[in-house]
Structures are given as structure tokens and as C-alpha cells.
PyMOL CGO cylinders between C-alpha atoms (Angstrom):
from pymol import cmd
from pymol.cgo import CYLINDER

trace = [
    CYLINDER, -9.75, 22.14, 6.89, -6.76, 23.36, 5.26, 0.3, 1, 1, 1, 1, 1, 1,
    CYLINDER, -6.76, 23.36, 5.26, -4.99, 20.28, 4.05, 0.3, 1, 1, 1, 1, 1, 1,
    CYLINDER, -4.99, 20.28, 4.05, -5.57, 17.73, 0.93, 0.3, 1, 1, 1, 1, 1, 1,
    CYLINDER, -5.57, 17.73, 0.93, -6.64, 14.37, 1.96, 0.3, 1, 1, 1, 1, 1, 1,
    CYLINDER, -6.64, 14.37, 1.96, -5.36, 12.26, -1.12, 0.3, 1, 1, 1, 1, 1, 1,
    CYLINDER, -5.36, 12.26, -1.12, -2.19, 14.63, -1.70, 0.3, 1, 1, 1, 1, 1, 1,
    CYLINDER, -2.19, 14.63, -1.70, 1.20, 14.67, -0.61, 0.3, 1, 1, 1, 1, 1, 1,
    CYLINDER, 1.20, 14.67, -0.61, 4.50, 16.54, -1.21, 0.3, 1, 1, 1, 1, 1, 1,
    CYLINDER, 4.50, 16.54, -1.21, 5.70, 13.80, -3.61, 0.3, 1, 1, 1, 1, 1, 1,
    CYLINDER, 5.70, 13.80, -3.61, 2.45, 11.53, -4.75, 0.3, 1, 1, 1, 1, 1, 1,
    CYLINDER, 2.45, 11.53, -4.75, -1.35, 11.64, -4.67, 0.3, 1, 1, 1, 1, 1, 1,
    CYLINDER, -1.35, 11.64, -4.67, -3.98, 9.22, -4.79, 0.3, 1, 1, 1, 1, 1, 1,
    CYLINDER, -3.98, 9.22, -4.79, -6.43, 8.77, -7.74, 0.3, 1, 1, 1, 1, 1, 1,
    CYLINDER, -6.43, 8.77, -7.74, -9.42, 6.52, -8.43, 0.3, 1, 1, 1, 1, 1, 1,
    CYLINDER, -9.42, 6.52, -8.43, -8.51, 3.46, -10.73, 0.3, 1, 1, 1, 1, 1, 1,
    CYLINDER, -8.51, 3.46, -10.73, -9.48, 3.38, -14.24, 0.3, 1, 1, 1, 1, 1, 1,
    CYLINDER, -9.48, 3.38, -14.24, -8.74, -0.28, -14.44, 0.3, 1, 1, 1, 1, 1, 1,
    CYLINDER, -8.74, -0.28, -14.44, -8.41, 0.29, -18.66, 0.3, 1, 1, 1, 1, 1, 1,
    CYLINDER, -8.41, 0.29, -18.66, -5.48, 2.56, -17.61, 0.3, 1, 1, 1, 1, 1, 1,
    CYLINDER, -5.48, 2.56, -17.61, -3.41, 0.77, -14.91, 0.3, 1, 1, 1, 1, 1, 1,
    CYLINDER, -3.41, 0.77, -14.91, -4.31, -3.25, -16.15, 0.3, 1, 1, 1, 1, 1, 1,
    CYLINDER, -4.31, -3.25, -16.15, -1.19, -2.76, -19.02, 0.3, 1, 1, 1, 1, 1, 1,
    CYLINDER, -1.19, -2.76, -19.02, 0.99, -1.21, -16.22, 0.3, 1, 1, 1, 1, 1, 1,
    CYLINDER, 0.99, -1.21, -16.22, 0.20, -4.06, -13.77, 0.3, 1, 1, 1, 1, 1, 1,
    CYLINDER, 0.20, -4.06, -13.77, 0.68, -6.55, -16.83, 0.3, 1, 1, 1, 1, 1, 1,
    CYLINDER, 0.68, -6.55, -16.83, 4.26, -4.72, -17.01, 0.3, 1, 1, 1, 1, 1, 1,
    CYLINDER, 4.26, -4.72, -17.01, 4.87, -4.89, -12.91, 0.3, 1, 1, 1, 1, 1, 1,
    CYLINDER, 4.87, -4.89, -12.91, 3.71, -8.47, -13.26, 0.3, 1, 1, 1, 1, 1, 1,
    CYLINDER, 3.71, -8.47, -13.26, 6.72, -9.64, -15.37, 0.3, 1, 1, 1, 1, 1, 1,
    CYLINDER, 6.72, -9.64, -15.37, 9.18, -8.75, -12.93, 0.3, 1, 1, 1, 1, 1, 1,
    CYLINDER, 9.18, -8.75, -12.93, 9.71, -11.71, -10.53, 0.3, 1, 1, 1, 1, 1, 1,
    CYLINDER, 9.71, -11.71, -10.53, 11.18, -9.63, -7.83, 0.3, 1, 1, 1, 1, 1, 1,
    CYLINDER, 11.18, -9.63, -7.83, 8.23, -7.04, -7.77, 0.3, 1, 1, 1, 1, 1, 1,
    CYLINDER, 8.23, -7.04, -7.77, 6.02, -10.19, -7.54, 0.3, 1, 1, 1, 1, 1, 1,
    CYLINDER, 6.02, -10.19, -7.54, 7.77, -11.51, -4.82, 0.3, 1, 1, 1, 1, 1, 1,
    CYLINDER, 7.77, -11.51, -4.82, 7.47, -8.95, -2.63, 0.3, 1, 1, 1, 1, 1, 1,
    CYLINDER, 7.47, -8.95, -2.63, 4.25, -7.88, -3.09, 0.3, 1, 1, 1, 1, 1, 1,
    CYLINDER, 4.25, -7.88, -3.09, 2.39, -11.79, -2.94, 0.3, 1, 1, 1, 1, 1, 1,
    CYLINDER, 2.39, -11.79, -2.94, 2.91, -15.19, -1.40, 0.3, 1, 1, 1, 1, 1, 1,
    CYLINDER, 2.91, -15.19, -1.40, 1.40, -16.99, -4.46, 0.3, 1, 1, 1, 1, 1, 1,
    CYLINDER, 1.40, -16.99, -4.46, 3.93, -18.08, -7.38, 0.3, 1, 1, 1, 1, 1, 1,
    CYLINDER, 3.93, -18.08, -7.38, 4.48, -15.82, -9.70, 0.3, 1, 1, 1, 1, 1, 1,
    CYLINDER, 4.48, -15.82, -9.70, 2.15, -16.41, -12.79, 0.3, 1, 1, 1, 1, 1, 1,
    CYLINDER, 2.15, -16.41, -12.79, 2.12, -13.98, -15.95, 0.3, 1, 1, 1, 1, 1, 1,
    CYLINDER, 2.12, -13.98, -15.95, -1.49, -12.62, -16.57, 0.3, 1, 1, 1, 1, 1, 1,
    CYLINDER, -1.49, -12.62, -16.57, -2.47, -10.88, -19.88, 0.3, 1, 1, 1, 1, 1, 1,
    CYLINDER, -2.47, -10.88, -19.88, -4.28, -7.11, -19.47, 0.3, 1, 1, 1, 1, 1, 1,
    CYLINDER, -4.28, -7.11, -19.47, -7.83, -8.38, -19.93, 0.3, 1, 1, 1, 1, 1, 1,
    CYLINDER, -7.83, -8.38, -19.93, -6.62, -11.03, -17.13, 0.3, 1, 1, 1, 1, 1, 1,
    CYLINDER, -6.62, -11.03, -17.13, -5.50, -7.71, -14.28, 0.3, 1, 1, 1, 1, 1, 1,
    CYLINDER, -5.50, -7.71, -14.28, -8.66, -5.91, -15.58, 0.3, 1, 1, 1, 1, 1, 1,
    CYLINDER, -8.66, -5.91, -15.58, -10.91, -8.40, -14.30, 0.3, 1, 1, 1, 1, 1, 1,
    CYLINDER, -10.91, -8.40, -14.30, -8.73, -8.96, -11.14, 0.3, 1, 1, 1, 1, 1, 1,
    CYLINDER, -8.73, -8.96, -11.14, -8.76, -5.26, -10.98, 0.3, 1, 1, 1, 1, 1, 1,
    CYLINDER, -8.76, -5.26, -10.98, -12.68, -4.89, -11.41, 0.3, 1, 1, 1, 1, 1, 1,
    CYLINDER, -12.68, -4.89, -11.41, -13.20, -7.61, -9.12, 0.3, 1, 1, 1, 1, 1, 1,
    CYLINDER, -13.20, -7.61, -9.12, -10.58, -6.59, -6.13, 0.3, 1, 1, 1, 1, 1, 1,
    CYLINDER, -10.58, -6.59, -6.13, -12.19, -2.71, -6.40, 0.3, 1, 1, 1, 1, 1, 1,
    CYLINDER, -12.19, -2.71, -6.40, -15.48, -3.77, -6.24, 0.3, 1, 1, 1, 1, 1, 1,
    CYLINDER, -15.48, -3.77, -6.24, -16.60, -1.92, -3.01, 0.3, 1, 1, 1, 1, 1, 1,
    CYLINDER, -16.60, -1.92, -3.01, -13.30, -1.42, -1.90, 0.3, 1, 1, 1, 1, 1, 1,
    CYLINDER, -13.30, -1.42, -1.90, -11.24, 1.51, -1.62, 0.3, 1, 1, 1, 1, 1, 1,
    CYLINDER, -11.24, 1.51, -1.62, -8.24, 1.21, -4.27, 0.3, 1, 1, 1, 1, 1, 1,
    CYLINDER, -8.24, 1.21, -4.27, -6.12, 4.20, -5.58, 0.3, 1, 1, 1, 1, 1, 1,
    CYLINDER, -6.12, 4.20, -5.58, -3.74, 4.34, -8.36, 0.3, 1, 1, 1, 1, 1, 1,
    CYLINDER, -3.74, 4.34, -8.36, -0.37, 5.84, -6.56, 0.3, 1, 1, 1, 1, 1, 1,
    CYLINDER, -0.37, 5.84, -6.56, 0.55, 9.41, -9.16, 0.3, 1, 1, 1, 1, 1, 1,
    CYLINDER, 0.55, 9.41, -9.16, 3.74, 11.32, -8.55, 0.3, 1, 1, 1, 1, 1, 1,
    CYLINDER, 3.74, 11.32, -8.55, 2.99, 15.06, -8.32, 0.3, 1, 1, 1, 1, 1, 1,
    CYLINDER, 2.99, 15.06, -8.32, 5.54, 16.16, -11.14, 0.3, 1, 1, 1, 1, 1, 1,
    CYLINDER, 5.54, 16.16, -11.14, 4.28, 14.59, -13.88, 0.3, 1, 1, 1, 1, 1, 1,
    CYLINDER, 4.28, 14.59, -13.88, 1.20, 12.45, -12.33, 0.3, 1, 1, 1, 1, 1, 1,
    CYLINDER, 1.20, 12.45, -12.33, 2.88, 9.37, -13.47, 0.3, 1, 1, 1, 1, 1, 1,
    CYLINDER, 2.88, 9.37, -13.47, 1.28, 6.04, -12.37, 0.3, 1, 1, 1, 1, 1, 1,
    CYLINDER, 1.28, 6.04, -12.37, 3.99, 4.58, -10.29, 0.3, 1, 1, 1, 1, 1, 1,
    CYLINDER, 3.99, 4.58, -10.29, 1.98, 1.98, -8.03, 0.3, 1, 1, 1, 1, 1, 1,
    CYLINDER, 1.98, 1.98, -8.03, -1.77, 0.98, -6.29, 0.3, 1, 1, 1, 1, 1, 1,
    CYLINDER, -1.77, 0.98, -6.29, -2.56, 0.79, -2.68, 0.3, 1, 1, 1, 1, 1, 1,
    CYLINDER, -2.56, 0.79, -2.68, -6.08, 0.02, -1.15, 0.3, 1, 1, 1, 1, 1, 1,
    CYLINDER, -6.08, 0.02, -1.15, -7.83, -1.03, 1.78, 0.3, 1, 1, 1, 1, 1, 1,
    CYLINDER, -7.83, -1.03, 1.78, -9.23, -4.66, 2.12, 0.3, 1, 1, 1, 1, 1, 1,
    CYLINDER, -9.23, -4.66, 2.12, -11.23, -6.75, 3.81, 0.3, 1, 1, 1, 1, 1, 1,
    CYLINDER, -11.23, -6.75, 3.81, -12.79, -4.11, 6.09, 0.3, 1, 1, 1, 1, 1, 1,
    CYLINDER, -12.79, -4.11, 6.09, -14.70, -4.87, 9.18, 0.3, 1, 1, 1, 1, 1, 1,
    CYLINDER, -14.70, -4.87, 9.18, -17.00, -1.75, 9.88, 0.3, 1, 1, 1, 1, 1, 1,
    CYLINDER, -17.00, -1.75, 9.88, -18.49, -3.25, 13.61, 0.3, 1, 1, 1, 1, 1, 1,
    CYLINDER, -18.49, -3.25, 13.61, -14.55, -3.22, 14.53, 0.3, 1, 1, 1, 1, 1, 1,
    CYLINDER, -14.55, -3.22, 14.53, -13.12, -0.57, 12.69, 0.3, 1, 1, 1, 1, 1, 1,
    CYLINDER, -13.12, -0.57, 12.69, -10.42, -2.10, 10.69, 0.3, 1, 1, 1, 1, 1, 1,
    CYLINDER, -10.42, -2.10, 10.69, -9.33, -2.91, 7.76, 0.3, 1, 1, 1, 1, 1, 1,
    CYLINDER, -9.33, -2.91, 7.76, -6.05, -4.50, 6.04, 0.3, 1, 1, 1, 1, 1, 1,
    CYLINDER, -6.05, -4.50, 6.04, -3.86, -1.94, 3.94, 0.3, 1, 1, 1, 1, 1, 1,
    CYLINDER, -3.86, -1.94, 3.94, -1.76, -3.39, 0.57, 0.3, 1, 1, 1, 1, 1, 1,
    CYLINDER, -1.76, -3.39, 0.57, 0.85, -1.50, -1.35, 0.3, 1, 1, 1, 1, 1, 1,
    CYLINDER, 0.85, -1.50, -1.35, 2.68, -2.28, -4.40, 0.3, 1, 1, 1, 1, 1, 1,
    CYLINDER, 2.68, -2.28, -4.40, 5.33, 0.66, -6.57, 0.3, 1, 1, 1, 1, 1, 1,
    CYLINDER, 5.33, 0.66, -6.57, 6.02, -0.83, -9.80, 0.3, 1, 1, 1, 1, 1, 1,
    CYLINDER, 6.02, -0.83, -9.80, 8.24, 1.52, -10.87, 0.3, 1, 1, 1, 1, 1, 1,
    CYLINDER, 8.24, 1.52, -10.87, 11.68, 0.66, -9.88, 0.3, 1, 1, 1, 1, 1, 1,
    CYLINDER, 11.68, 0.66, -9.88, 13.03, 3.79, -10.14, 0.3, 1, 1, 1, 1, 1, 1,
    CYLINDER, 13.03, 3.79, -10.14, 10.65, 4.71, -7.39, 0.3, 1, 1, 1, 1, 1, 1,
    CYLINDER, 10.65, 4.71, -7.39, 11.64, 2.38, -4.62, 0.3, 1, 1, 1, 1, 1, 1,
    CYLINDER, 11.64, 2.38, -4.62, 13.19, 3.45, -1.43, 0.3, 1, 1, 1, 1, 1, 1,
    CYLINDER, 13.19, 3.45, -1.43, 13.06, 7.18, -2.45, 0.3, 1, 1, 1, 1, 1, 1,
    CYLINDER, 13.06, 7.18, -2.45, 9.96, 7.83, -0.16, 0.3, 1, 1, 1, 1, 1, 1,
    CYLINDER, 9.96, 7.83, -0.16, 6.92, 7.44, -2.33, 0.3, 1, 1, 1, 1, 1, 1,
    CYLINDER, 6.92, 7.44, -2.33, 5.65, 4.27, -1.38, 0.3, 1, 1, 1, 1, 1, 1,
    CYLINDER, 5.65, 4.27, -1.38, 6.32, 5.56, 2.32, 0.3, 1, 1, 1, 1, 1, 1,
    CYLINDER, 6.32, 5.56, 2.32, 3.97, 9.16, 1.59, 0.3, 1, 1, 1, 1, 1, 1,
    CYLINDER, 3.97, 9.16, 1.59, 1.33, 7.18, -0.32, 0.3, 1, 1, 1, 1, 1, 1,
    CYLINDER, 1.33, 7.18, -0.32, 0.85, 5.15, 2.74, 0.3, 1, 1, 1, 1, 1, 1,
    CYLINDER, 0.85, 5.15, 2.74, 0.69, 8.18, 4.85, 0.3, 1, 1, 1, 1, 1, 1,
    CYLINDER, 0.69, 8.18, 4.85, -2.33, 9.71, 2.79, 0.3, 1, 1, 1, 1, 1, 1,
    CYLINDER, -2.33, 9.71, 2.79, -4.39, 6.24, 2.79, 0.3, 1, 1, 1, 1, 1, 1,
    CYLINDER, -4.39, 6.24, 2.79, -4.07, 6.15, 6.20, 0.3, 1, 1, 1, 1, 1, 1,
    CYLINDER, -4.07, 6.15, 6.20, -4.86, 9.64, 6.82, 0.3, 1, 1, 1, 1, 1, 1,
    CYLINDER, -4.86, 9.64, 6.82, -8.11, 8.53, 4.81, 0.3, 1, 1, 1, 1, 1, 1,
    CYLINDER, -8.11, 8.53, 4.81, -8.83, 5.51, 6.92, 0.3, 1, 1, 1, 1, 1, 1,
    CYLINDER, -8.83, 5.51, 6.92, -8.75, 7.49, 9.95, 0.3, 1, 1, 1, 1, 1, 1,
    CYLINDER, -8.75, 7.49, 9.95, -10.24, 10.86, 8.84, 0.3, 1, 1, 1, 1, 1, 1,
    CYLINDER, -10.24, 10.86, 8.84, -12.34, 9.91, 6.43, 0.3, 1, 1, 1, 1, 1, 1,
    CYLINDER, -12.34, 9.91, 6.43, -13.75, 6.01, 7.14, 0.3, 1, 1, 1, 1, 1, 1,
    CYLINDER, -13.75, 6.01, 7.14, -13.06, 6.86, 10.92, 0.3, 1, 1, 1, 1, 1, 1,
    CYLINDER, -13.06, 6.86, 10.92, -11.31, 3.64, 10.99, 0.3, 1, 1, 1, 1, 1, 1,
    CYLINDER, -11.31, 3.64, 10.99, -10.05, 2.39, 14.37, 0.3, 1, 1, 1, 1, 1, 1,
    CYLINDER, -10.05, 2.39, 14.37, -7.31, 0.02, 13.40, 0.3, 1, 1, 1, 1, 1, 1,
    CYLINDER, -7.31, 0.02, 13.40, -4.70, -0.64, 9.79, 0.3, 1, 1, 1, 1, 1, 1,
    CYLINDER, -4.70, -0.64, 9.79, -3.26, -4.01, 9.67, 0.3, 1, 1, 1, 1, 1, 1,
    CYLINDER, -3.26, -4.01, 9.67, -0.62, -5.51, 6.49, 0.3, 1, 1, 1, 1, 1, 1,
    CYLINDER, -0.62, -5.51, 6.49, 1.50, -8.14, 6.16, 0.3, 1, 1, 1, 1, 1, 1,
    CYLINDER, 1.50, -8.14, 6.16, 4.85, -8.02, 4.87, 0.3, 1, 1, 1, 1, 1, 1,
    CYLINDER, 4.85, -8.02, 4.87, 7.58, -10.78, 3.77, 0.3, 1, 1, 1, 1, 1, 1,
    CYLINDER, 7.58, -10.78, 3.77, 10.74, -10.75, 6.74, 0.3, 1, 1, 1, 1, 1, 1,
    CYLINDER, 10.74, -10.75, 6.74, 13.02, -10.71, 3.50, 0.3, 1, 1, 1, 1, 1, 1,
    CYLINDER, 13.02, -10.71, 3.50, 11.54, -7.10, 2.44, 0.3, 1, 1, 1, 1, 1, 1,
    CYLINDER, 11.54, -7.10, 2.44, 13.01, -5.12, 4.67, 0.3, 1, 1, 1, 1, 1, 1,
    CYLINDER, 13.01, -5.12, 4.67, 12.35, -2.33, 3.18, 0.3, 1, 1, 1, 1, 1, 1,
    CYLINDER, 12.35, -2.33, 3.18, 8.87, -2.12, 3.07, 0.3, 1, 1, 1, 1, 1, 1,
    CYLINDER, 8.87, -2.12, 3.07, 9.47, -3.03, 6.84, 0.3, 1, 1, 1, 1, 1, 1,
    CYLINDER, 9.47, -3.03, 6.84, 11.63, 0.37, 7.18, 0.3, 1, 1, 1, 1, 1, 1,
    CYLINDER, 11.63, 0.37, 7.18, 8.53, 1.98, 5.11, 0.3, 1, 1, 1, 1, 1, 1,
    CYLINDER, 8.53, 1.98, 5.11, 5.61, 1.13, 7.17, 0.3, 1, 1, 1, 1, 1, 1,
    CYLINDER, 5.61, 1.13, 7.17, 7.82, 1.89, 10.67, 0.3, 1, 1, 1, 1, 1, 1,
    CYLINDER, 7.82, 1.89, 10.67, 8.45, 5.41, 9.12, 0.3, 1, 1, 1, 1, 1, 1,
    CYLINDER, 8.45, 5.41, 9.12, 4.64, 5.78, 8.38, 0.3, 1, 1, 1, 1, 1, 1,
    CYLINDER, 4.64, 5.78, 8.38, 3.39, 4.52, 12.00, 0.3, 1, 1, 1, 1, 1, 1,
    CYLINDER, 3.39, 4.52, 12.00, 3.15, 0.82, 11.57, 0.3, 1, 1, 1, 1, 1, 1,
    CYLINDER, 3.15, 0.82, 11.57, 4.23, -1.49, 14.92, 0.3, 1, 1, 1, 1, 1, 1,
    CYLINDER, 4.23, -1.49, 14.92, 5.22, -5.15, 14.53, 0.3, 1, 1, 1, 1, 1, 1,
    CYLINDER, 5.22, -5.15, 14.53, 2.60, -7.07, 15.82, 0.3, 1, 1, 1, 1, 1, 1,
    CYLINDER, 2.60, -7.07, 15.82, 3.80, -10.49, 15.75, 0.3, 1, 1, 1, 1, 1, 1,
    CYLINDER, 3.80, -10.49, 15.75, 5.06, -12.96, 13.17, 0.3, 1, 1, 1, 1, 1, 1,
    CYLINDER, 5.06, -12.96, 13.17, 4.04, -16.09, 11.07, 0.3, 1, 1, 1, 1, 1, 1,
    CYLINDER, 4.04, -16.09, 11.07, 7.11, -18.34, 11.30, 0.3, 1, 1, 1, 1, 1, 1,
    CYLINDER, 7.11, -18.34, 11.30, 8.56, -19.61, 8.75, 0.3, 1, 1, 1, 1, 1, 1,
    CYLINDER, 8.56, -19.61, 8.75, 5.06, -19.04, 6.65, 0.3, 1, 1, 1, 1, 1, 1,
    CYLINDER, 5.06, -19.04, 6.65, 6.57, -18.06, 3.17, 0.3, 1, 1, 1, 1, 1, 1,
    CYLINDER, 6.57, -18.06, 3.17, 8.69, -20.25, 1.22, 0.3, 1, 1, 1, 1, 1, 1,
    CYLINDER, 8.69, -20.25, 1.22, 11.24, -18.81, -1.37, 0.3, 1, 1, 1, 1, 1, 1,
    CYLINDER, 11.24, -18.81, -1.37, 13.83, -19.70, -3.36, 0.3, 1, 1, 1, 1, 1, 1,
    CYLINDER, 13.83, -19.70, -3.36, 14.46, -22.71, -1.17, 0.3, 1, 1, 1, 1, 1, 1,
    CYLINDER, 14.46, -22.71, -1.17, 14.13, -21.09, 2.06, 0.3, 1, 1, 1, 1, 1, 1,
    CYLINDER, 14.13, -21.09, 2.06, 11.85, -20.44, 4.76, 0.3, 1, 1, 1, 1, 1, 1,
    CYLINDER, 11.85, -20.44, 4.76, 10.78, -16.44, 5.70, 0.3, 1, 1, 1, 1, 1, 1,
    CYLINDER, 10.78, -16.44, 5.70, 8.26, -15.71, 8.47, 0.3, 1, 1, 1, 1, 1, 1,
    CYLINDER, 8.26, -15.71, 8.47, 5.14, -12.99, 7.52, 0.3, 1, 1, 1, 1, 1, 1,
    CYLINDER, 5.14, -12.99, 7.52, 5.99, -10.33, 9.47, 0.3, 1, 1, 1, 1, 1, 1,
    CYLINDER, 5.99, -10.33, 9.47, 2.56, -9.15, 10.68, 0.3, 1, 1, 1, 1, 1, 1,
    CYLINDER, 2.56, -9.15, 10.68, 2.42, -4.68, 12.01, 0.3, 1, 1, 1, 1, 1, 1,
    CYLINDER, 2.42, -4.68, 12.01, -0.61, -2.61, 12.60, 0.3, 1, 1, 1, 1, 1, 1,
    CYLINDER, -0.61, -2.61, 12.60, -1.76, 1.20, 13.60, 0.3, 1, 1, 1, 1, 1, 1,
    CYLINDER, -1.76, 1.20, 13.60, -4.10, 2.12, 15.86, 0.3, 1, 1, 1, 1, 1, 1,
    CYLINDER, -4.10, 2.12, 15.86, -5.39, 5.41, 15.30, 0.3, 1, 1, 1, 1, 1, 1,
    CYLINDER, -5.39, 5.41, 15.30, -4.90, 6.79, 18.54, 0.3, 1, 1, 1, 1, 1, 1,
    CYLINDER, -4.90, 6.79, 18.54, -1.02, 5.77, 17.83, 0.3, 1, 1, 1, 1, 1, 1,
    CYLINDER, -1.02, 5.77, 17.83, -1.31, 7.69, 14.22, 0.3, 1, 1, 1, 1, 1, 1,
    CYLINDER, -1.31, 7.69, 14.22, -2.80, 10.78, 16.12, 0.3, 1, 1, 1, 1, 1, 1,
    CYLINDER, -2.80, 10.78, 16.12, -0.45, 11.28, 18.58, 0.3, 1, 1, 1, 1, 1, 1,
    CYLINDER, -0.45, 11.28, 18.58, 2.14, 10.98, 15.40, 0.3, 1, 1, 1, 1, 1, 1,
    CYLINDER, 2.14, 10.98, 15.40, -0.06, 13.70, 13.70, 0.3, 1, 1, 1, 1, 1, 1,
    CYLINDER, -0.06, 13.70, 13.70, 0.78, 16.21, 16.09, 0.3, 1, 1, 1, 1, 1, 1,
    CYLINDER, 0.78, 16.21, 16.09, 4.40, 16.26, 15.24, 0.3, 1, 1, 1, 1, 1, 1,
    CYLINDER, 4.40, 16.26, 15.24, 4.15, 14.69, 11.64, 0.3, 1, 1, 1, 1, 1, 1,
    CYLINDER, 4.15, 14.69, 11.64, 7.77, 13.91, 9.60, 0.3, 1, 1, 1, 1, 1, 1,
    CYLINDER, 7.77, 13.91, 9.60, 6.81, 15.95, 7.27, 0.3, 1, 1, 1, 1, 1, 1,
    CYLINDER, 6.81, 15.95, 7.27, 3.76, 17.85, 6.61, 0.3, 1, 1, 1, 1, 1, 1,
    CYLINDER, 3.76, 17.85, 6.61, 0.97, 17.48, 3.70, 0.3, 1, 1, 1, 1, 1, 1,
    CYLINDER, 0.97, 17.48, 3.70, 0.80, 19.72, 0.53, 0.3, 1, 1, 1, 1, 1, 1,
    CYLINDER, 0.80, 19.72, 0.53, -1.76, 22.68, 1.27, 0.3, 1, 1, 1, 1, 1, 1,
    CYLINDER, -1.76, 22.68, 1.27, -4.49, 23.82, -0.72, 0.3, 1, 1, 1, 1, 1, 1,
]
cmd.load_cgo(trace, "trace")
């Protein structure tokens, strides 16, 4: 074996203890732009009781993971799989860092890596599908660096700030993210 599956060089994945991370989403969920790029419905300000019971209900059966950053094991995000379809073998993949001072540094990028090192070790998935905004470019840049293709897009599907965006739909197959595994960016922490 040799490797840990939920741990990186920068982040690893945890369970979610949705007592813990519900005040940290209530937090995340005050900043419009966060909101934005993370969902297509308005932004609305929920309480902590209000994210614990979207919490509980969206983990239900699902695998979810609170995103930790190995120095300190700070909680600096979620990501989780969705919507699975076990007679095809795939599943949808969603990401959100709430910590500013984490984005575009790499952590949202290895945190992907390690839940889709899970989906195709561990569920034996066959296929990871998102959706991502055309305005967050970013995350685009993100899921390219971890294996994700553009698939196709939604045109003109989001409206913001009095303009139209198309949902820029990408996917992974996992023959596509084992051919990447055997000359990875960078390699996974050890035991």
C-alpha cells in the first residue's frame, strides 16, 4: 500500500462533525463572493442550526469531508461526492475553501486530488463530473491541474450581476486519472 488515501502534502480529509463546521459555513456564508462561486441560487444568510440541518441532510449517505490543512489541521473548506449512480459508476464532485487566505495557493487543487483518488481507489468509481461558473476561472485552472476535461457548456445558464455566464460542465474518467497517476504532479504524503 504505502500511501495515505485522505492525506496530502498540504491538506487531508476528515469526516464532518456538522456541530464543528455549521459556525464556519455560517461564516463562509456571509461572504457574497464565496457564495457566488460556489452556488447558482441567490445568496441567502442561514443561521448555524440552519447549515447543521443542511449539513445533516446533504451527508446523509453521502461521502462529505471537512478539507484540514496539515500544519495546524485547520478547517479551511468541504468537498464531497453527490448524487452517485453505482450501476454507472459516477458520481458529481463539489468543492468549496472558505478561507480566503487559502485560495489559489493549491489546497483546494490537492483536496480534490485525494477525493478523487478515493472515488477511484476506494468506491471504484468509473467517472467524476462538477460544474463550475465560466466567471471562476480559477477553479477552472484547479480542476484542469487535478485531471478534469471540459465537457461541454450550459450557455448563458447563470445570471449575475446583470450578466449572463455559461456552466462550464468537465469530468474524469478514471482511466484518464490513471494514466495521470503514473507520472503524478506531485506525489502523496507517505505513511
Amino acid at each position: 500500500m504505502g500511501y495515505s488515501l485522505l492525506r496530502g502534502q498540504l491538506v487531508h480529509l476528515t469526516a464532518c462533525d456538522t456541530q464543528e463546521i455549521a459556525p464556519l459555513m455560517e461564516r463562509w456564508g456571509r461572504d457574497s463572493e464565496y457564495v457566488r462561486l460556489l452556488d447558482d441560487e441567490p445568496c441567502q444568510l442561514l443561521s448555524s442550526r440552519q447549515w447543521q440541518k443542511w449539513l445533516e441532510d446533504i451527508t446523509s449517505g453521502k461521502e462529505f469531508f471537512v478539507i484540514r490543512v496539515n500544519e495546524n489541521d485547520q478547517i479551511i473548506g468541504t468537498i464531497g461526492l453527490y448524487e452517485r449512480k453505482w450501476n454507472h459508476g459516477n458520481t458529481f464532485v463539489g468543492i468549496g475553501v472558505g478561507e480566503r487566505e487559502y485560495w489559489g495557493r493549491g489546497y483546494g487543487t490537492e483536496a480534490m486530488r485525494l477525493v478523487l483518488q478515493f472515488a477511484f481507489q476506494e468506491l471504484n468509481l468509473h467517472r467524476v463530473s462538477l460544474s463550475v461558473f465560466a466567471y471562476n476561472e480559477r477553479a477552472i485552472r484547479s480542476y484542469e491541474k487535478a485531471g478534469f476535461r471540459i465537457e461541454g457548456r450550459l450557455r448563458q445558464g447563470i445570471h449575475r450581476v446583470n450578466q449572463r455566464w455559461d456552466e462550464v460542465v468537465m469530468g474524469i474518467l478514471r482511466s484518464e486519472w490513471e494514466t495521470a497517476q503514473k507520472d503524478p504532479p506531485e506525489k502523496l504524503e507517505m505513511f
